[in-house]
Backbone as JSON, one array per atom type, in Angstrom:
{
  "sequence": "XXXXXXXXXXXXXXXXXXXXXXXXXXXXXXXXXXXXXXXXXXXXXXXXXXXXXXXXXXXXXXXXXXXXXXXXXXXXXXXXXXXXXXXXXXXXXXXXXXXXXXXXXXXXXXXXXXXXXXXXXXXXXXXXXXXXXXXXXXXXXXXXXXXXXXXXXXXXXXXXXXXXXXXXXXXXXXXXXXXXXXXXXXXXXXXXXXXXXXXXXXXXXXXXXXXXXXXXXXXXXXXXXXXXXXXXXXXXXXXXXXXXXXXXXXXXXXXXXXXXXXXXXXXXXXXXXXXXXXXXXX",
  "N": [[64.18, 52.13, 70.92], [61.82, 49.86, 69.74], [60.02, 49.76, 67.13], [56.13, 49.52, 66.59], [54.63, 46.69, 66.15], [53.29, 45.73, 62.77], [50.77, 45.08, 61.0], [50.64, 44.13, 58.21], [51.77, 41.25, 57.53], [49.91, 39.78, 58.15], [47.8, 40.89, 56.54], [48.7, 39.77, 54.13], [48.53, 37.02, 54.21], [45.76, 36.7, 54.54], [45.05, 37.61, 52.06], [46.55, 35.51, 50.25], [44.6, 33.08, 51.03], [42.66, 33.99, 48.85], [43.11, 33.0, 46.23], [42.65, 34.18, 42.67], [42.33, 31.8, 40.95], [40.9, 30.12, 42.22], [38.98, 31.06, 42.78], [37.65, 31.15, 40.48], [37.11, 28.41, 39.43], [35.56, 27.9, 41.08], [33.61, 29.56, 40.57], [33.22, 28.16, 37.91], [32.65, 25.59, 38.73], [30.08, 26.07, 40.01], [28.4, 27.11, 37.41], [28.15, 24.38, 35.84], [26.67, 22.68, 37.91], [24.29, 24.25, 37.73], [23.89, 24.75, 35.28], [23.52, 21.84, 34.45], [20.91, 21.64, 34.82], [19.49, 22.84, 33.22], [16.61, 22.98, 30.63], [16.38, 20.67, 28.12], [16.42, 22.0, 24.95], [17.69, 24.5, 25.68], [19.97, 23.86, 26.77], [22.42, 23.52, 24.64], [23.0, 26.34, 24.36], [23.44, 27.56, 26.97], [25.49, 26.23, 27.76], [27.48, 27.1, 25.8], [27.58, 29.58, 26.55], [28.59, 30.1, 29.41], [30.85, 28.58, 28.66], [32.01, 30.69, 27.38], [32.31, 32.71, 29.56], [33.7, 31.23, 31.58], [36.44, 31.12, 29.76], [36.75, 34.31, 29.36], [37.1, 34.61, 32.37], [39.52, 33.3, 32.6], [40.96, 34.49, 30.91], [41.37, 37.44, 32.31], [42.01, 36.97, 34.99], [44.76, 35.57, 34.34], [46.02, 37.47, 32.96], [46.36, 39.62, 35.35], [48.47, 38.62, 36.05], [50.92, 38.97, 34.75], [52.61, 40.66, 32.78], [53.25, 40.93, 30.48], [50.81, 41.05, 27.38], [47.71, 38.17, 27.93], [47.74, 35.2, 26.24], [45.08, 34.33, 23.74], [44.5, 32.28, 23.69], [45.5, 30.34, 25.34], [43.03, 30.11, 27.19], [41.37, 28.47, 26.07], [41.08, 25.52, 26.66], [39.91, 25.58, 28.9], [38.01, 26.67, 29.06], [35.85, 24.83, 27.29], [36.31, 22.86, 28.54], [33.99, 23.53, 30.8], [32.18, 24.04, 29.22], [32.04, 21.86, 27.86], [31.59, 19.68, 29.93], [28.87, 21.01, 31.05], [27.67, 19.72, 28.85], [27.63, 17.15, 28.82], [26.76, 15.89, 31.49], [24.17, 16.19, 31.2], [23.79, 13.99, 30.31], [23.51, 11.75, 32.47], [21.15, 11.38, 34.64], [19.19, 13.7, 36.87], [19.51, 14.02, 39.98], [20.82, 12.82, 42.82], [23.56, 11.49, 41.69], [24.41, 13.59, 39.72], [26.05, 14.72, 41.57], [28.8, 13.64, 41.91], [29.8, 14.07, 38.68], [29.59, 17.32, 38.89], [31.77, 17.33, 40.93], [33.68, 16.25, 39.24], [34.35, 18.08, 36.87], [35.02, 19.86, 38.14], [37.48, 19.37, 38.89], [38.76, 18.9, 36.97], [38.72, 21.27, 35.36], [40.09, 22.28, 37.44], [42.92, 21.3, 37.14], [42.98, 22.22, 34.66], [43.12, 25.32, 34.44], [45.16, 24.92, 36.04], [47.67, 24.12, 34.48], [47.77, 25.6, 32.33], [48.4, 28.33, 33.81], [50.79, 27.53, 34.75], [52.25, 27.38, 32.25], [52.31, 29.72, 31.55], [53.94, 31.17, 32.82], [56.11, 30.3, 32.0], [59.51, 30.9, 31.06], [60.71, 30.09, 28.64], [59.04, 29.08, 27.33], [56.4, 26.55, 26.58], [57.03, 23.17, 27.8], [57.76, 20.22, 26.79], [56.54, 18.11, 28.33], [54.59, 20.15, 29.58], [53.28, 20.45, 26.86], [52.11, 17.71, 27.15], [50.42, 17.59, 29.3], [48.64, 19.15, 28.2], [47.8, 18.73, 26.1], [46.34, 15.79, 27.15], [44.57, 16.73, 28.78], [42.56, 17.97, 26.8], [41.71, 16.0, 25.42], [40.4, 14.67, 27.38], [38.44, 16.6, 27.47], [37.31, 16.94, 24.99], [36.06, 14.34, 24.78], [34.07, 14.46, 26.37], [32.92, 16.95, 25.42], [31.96, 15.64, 22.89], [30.42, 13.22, 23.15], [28.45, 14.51, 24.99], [27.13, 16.62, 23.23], [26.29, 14.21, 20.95], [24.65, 13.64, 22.56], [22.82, 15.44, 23.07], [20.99, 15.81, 21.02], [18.77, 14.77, 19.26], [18.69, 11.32, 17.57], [21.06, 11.04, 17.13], [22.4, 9.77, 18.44], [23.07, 6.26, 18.75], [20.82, 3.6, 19.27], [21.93, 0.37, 20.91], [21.48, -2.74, 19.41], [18.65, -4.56, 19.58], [17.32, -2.81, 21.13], [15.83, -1.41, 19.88], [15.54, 0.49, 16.36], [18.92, 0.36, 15.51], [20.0, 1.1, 13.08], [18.43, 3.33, 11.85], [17.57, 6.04, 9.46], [18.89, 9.38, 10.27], [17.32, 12.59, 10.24], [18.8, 15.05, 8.02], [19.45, 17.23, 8.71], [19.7, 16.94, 11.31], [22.35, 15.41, 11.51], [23.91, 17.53, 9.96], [23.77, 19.75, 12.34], [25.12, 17.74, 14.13], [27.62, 16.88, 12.87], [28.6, 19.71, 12.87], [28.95, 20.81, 15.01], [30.69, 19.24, 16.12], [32.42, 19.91, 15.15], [33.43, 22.37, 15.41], [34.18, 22.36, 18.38], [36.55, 20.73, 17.91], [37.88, 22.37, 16.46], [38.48, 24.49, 18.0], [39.87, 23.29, 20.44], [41.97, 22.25, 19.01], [43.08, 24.24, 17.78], [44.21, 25.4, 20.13], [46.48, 23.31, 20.87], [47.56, 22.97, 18.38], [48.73, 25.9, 18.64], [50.57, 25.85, 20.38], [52.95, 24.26, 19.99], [53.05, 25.4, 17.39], [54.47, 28.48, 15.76], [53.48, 30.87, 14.38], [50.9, 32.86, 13.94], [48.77, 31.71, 11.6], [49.73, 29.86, 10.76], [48.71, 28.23, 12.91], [45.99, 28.71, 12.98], [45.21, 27.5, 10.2], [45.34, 24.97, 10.97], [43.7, 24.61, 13.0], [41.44, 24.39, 11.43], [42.11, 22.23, 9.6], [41.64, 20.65, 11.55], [38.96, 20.45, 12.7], [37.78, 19.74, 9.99], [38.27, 17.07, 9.9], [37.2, 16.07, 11.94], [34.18, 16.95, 11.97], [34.13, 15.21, 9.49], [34.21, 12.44, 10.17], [32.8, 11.94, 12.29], [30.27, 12.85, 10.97], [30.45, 10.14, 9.3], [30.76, 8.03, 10.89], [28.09, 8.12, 12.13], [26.26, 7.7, 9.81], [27.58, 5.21, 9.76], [26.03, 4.32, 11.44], [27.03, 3.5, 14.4], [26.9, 2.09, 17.75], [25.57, 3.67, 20.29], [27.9, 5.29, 22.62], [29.93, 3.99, 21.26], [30.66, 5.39, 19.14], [31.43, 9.08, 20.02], [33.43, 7.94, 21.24], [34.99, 6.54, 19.07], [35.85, 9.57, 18.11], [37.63, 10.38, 19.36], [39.78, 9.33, 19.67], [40.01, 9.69, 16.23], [40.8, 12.26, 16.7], [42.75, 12.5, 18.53], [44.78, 10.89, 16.77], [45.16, 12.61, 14.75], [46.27, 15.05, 15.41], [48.53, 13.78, 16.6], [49.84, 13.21, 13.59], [49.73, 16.1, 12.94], [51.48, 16.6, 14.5], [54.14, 15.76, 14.21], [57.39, 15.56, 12.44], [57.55, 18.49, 9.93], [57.71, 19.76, 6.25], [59.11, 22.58, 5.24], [57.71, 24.48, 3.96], [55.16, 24.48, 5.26], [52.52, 26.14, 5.34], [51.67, 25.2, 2.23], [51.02, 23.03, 2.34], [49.34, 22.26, 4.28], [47.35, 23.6, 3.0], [46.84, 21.83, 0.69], [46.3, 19.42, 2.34], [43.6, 19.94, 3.39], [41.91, 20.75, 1.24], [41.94, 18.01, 0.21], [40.93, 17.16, 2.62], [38.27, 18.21, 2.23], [37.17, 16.97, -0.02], [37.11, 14.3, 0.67], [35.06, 14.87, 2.11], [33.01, 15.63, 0.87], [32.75, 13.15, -0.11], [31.37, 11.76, 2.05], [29.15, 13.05, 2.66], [27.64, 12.39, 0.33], [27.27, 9.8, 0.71], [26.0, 9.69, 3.34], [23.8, 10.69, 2.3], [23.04, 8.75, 0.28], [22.59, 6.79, 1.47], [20.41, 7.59, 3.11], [18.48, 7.58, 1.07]],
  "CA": [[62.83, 51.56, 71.1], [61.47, 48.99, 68.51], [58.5, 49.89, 66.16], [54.87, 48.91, 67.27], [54.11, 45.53, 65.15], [52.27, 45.96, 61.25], [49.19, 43.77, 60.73], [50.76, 43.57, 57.22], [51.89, 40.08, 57.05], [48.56, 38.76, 58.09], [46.73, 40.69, 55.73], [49.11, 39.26, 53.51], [47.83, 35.83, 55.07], [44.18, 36.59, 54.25], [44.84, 37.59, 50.56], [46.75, 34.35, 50.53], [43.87, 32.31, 50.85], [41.88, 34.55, 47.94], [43.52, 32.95, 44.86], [41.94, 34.02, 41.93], [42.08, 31.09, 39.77], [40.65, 28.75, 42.79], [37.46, 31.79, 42.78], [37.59, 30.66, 38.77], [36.8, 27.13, 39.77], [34.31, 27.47, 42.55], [32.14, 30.09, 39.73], [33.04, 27.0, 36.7], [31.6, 24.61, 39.06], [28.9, 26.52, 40.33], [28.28, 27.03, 36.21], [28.24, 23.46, 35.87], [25.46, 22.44, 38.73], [23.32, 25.3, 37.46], [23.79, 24.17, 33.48], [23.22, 20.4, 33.61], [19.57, 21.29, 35.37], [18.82, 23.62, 32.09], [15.78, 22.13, 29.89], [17.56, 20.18, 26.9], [16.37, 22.88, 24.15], [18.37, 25.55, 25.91], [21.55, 23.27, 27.06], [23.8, 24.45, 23.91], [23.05, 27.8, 24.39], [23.97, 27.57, 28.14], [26.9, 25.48, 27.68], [28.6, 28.13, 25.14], [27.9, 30.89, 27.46], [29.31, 29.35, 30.34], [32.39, 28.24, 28.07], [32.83, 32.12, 27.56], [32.31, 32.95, 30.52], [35.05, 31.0, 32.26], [37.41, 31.62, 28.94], [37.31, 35.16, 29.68], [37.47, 34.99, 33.48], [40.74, 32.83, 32.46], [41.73, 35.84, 30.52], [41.42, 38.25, 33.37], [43.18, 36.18, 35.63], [46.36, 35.59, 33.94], [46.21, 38.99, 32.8], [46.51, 39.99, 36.62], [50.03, 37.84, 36.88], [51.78, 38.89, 33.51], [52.51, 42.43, 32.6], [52.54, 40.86, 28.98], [49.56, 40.4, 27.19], [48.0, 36.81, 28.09], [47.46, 34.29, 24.67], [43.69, 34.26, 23.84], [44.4, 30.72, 23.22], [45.46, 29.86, 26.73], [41.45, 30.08, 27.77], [40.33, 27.36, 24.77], [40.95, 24.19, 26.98], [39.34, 25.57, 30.7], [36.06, 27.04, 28.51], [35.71, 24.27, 26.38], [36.09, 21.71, 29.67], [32.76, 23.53, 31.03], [30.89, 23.68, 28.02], [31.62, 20.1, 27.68], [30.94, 19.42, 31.2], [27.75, 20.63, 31.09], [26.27, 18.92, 28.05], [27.78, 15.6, 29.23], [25.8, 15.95, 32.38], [22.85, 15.65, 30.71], [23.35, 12.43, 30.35], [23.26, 11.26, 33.82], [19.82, 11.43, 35.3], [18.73, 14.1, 37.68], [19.35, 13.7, 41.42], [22.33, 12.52, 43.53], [24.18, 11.23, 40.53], [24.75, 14.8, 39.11], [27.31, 15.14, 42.31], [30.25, 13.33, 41.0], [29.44, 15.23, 37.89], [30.21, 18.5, 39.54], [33.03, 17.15, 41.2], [35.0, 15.64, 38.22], [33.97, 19.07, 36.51], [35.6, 20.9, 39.46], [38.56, 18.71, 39.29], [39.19, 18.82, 35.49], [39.2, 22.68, 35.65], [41.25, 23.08, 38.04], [43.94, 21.32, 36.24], [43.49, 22.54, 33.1], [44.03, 26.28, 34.94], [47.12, 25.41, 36.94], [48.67, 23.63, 33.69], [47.75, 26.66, 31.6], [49.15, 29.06, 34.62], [51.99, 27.2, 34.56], [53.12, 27.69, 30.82], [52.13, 31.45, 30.93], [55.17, 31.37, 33.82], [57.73, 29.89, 31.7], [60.07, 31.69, 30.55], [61.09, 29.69, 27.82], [57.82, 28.81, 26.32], [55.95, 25.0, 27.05], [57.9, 21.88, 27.49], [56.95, 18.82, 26.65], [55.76, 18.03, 29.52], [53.55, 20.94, 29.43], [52.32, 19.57, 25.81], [51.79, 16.46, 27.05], [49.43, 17.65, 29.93], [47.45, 20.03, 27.64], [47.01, 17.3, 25.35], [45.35, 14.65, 27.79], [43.22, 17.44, 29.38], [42.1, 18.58, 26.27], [41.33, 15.02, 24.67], [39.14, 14.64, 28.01], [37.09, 17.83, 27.26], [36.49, 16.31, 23.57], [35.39, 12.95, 25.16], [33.13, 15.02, 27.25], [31.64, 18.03, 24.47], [31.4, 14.77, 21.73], [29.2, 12.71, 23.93], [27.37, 15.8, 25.35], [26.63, 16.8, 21.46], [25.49, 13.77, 20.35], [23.3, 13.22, 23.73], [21.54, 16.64, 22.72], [20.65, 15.84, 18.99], [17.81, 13.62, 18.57], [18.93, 10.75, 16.98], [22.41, 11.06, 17.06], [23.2, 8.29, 19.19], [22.49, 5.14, 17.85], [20.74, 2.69, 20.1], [22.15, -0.88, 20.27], [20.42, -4.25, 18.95], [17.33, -4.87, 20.48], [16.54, -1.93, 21.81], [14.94, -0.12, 18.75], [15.98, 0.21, 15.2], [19.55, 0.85, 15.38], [19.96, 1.69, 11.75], [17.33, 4.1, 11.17], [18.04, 7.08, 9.27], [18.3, 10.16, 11.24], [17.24, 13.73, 9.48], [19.89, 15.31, 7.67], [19.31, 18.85, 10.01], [20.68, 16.52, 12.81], [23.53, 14.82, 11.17], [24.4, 18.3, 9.63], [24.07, 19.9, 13.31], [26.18, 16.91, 14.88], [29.06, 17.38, 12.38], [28.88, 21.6, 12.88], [29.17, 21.25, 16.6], [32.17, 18.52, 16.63], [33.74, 20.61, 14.34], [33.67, 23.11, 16.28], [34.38, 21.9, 19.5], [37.61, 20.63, 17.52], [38.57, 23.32, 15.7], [38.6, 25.08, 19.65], [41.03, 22.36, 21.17], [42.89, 21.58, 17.55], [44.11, 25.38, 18.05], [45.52, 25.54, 21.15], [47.25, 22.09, 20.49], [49.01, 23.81, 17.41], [49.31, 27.37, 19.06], [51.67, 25.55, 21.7], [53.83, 23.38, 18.79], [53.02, 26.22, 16.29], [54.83, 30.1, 16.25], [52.89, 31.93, 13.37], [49.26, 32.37, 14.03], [48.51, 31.49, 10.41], [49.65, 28.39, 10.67], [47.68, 27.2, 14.03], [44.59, 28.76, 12.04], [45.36, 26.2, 9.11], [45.73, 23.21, 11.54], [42.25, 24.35, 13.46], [40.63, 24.19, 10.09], [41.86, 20.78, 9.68], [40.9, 19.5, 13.04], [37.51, 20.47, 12.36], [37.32, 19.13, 8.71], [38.85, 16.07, 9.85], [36.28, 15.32, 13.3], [33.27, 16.92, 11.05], [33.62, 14.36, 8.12], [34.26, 11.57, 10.92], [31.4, 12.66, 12.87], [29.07, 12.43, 9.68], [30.72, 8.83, 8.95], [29.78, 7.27, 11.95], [26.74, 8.15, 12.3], [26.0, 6.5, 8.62], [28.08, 3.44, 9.57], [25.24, 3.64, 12.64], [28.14, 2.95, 15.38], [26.33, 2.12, 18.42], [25.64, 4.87, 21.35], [28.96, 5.62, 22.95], [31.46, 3.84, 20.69], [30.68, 6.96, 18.48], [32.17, 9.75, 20.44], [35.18, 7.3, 21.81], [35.86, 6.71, 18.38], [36.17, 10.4, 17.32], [38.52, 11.58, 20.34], [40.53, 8.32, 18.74], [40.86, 10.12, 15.45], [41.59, 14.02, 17.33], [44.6, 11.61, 18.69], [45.74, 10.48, 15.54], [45.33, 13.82, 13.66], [46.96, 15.74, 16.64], [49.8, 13.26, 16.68], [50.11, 13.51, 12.66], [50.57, 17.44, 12.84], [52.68, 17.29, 15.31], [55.01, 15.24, 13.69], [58.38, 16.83, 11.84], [56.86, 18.82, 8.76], [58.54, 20.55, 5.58], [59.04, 24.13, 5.43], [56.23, 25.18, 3.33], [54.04, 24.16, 6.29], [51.0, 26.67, 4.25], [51.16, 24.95, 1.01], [50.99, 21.59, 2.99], [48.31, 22.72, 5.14], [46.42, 23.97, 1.94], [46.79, 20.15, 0.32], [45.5, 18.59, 3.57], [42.5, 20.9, 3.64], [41.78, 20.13, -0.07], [41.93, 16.82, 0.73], [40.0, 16.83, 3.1], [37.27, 19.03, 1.44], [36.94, 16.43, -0.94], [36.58, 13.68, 1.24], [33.97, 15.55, 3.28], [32.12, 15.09, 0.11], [32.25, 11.51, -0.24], [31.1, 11.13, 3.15], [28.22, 13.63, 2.41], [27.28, 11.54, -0.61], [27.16, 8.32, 1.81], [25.24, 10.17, 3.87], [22.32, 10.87, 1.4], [22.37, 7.83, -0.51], [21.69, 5.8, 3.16], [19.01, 7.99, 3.38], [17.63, 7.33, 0.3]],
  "C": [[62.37, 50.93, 69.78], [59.9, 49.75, 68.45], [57.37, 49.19, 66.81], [55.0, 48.01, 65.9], [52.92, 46.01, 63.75], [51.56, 44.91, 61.1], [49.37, 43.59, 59.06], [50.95, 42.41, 56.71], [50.65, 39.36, 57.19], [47.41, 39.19, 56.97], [46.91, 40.11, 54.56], [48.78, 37.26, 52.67], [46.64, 35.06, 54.7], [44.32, 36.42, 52.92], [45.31, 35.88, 50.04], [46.2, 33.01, 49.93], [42.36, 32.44, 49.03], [42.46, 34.28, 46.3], [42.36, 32.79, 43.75], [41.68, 32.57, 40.93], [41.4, 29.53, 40.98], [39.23, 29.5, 43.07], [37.09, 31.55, 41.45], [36.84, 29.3, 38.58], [35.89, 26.82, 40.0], [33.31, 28.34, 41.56], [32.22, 28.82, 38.48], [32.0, 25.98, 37.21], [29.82, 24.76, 39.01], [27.77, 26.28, 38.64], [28.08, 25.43, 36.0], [26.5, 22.7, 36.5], [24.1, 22.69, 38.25], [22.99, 24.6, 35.97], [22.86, 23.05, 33.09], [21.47, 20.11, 34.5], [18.75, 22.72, 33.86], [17.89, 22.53, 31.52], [16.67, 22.06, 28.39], [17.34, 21.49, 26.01], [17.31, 23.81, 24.52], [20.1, 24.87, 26.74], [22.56, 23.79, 26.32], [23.76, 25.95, 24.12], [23.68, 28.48, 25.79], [25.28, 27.13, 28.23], [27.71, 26.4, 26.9], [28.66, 29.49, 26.02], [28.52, 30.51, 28.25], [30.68, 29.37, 30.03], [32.94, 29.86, 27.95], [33.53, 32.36, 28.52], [33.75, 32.7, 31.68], [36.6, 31.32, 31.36], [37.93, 32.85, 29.04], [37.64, 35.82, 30.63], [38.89, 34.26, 33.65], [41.88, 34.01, 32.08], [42.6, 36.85, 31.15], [42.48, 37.98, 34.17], [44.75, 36.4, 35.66], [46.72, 37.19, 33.33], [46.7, 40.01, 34.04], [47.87, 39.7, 37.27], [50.76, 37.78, 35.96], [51.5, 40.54, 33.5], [52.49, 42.28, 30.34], [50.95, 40.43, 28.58], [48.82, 38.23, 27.13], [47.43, 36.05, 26.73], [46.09, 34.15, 24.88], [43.69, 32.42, 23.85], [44.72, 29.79, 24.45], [43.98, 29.74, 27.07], [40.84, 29.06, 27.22], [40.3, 26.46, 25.64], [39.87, 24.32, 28.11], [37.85, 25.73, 29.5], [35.69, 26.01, 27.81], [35.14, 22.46, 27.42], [34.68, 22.18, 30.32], [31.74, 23.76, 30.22], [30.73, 22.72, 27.91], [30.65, 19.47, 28.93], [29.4, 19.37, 31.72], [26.79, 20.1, 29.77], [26.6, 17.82, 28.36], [26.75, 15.38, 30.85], [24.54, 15.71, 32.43], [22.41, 14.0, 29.87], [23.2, 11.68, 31.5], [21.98, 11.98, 34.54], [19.5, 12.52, 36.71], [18.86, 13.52, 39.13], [21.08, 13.97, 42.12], [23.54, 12.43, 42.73], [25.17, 12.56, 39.85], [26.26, 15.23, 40.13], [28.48, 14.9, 41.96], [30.29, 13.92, 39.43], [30.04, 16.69, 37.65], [31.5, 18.47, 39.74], [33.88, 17.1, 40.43], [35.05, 17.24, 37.37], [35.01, 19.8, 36.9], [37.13, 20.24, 39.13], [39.15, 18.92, 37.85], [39.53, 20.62, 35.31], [39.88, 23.12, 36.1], [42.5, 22.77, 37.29], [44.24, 21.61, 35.52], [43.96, 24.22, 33.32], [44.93, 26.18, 35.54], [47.88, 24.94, 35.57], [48.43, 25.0, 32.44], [48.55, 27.91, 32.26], [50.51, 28.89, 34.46], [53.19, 27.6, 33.31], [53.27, 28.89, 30.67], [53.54, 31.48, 31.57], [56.76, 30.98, 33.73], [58.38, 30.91, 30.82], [60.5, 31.59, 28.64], [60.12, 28.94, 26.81], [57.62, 27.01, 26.63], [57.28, 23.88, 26.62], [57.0, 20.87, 27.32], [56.18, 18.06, 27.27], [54.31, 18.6, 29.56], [52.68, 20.47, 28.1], [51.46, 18.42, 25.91], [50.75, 16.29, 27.95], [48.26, 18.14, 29.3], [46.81, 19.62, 26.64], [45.78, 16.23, 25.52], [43.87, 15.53, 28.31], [42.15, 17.86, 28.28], [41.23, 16.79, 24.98], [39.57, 14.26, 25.78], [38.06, 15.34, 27.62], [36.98, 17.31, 25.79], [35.56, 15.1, 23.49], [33.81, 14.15, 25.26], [32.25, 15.72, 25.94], [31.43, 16.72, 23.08], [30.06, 13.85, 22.25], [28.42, 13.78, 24.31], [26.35, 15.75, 24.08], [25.96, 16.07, 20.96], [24.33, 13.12, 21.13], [22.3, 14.17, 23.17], [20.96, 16.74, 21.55], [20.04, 14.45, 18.75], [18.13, 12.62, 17.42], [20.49, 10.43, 16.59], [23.32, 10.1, 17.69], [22.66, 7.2, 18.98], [22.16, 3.99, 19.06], [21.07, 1.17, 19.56], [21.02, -1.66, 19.63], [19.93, -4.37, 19.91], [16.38, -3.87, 21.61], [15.56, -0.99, 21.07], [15.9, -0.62, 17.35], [17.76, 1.03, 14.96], [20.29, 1.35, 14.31], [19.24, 3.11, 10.97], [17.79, 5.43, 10.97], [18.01, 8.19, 9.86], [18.26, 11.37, 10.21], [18.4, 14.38, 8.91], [20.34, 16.98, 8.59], [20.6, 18.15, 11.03], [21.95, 15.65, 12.35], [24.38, 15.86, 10.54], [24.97, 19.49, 10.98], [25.34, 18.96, 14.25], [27.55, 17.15, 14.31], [29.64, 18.68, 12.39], [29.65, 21.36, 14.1], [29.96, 20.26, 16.77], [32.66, 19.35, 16.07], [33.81, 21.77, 14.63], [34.17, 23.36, 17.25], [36.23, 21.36, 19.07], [38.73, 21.51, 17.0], [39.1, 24.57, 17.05], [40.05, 24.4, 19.88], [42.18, 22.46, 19.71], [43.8, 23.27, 17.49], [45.09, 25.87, 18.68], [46.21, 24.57, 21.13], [48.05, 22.7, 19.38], [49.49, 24.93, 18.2], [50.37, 26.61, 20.08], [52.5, 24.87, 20.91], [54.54, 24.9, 17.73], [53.6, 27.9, 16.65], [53.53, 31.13, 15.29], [51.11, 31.67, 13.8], [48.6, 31.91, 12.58], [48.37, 30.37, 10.25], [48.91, 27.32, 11.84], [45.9, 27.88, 13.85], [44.27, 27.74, 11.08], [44.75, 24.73, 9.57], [44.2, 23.3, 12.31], [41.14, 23.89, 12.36], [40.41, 22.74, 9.38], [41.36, 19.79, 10.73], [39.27, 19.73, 12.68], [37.14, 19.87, 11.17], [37.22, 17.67, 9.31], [37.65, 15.13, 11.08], [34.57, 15.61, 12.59], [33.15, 15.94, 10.17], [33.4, 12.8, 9.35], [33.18, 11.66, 11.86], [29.99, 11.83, 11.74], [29.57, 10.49, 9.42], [30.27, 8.02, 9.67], [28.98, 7.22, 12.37], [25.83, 7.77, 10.71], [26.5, 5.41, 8.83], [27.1, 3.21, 11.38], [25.88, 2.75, 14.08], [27.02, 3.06, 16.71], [26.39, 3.04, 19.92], [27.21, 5.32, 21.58], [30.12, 5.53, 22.44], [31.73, 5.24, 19.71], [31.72, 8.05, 18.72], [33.75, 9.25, 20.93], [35.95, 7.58, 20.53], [36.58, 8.28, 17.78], [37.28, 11.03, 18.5], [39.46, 10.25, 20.06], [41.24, 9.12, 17.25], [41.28, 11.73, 15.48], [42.88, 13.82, 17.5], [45.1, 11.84, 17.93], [46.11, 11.51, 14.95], [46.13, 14.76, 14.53], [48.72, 14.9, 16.62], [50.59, 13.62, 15.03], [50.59, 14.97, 12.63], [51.77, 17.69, 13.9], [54.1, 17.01, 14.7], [55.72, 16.49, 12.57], [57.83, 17.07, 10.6], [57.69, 19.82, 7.9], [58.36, 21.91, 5.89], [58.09, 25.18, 4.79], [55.25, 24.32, 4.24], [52.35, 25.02, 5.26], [50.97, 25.78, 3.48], [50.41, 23.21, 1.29], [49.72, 21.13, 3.57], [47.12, 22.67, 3.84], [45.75, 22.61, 1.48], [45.64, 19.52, 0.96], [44.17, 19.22, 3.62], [41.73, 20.46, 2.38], [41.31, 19.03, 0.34], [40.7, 16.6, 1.43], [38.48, 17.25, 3.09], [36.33, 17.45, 0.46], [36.37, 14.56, -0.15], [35.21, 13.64, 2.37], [32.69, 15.42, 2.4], [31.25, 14.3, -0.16], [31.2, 11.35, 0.73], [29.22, 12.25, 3.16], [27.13, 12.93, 1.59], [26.6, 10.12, -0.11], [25.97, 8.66, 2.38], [23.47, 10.33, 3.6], [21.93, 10.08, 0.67], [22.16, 6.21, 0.75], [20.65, 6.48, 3.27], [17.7, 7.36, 2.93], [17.27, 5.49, 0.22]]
}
């Protein structure tokens, strides 16, 4: 006599449909909707929670489908895509508008968790391939949190000719805020971009340090050379490129002392551009 039938494969069926990282999505979005209707004063403060928020429900996640521990640095691109997400939002006007918004939001997340899923699952650690996705996704979310940033900072976006004085000096608070919070937002992405190239955590600490020097002094520059609204942020996910492509490139074996140099370096040019800064003021 055969066995009575098990209702196991269907509950199998149900779970199935319960993938966590597509319940990851549907709370990012939700996060998203909710965010870009915050009053501007409290937008950054919403937008970094948020970015936790999904960073360490990324955590969880992959933590649930690895018996090793999962890379804190896997989470930087997804949290970083809805922090951006919602301060770029606040540039598009209240209403209907905000829908595609959501959507692209929704859509950018998801990819950046299946291409992060994906790498945890290799055996053999990211291919090029995999670099080359976590690259583009992550040059989007800089588009996105650079425009956001300098939407939320009075004066930070430079209106063209004829609409106002597109020269006019802006406070040094908000040109010192605008260069914190790219260089921040860089020094995020500019990590996990080395941590996936880079083995030693030392050295994809180094290289965050320069991504942030490097989008901070550029940041401050263009907003003294008064670049008009949007070319601003284009240009600085222009030089994340370049500086992203530069480290990647083949490097000697004292990678530290190299690192150190470049840092220097760019210390010193962070100066200049400081200097610029205050004698446009004046």
């Amino acid at each position: 006599m055969q066995p009575p039938p098990t209702s196991q494969p269907a509950s199998r069926g149900r779970a199935g449909f319960r993938d966590p990282l597509t319940e990851l999505v549907l709370v990012g979005t939700a996060l998203v909707g909710i965010g870009v209707l915050v009053p501007a004063p409290l937008v950054f403060i919403v937008a970094c929670l948020a970015a936790a928020a999904v960073a360490l429900g990324m955590l969880a996640v992959l933590g649930t489908e690895t018996t090793d521990r999962p890379p804190l640095d896997a989470s930087i691109v997804p949290g970083v895509t809805i922090g951006a997400a919602i301060m770029a939002g606040r540039l598009v006007p209240p209403g209907l508008l905000l829908v595609p918004v959501v959507v692209c939001a929704a859509v950018l997340l998801s990819a950046t968790l299946t291409v992060e899923r994906r790498i945890l699952g290799r055996v053999h650690g990211p291919t090029p391939g995999d670099r080359g996705a976590v690259r583009t996704l992550a040059l989007v979310a800089a588009a996105l949190a650079f425009a956001g940033i300098a939407a939320g900072i009075p004066g930070a976006l430079v209106e063209p000719i004829g609409s106002g004085s597109p020269g006019a000096p802006v406070p040094a608070d908000a040109v010192t805020l605008l260069a914190l919070a790219d260089a921040v937002a860089a020094a995020l992405l500019g990590y996990r971009l080395a941590a996936l190239r880079e083995v030693a955590g030392r050295e994809a600490a180094l290289a965050a340090v320069s991504y942030a020097l490097v989008i901070g002094i550029a940041a401050a520059a263009l907003r003294a050379m008064a670049i008009p609204r949007f070319l601003g942020p284009a240009l600085l996910v222009l030089v994340l490129y370049l500086w992203d492509a530069y480290r990647a490139s083949p490097r000697p074996a004292r990678r530290d002392l190299r690192s150190l140099w470049e840092i220097g370096l760019l210390l010193l040019v962070g100066v200049v551009v400081v200097a610029w800064n205050l004698l446009a003021r004046a």
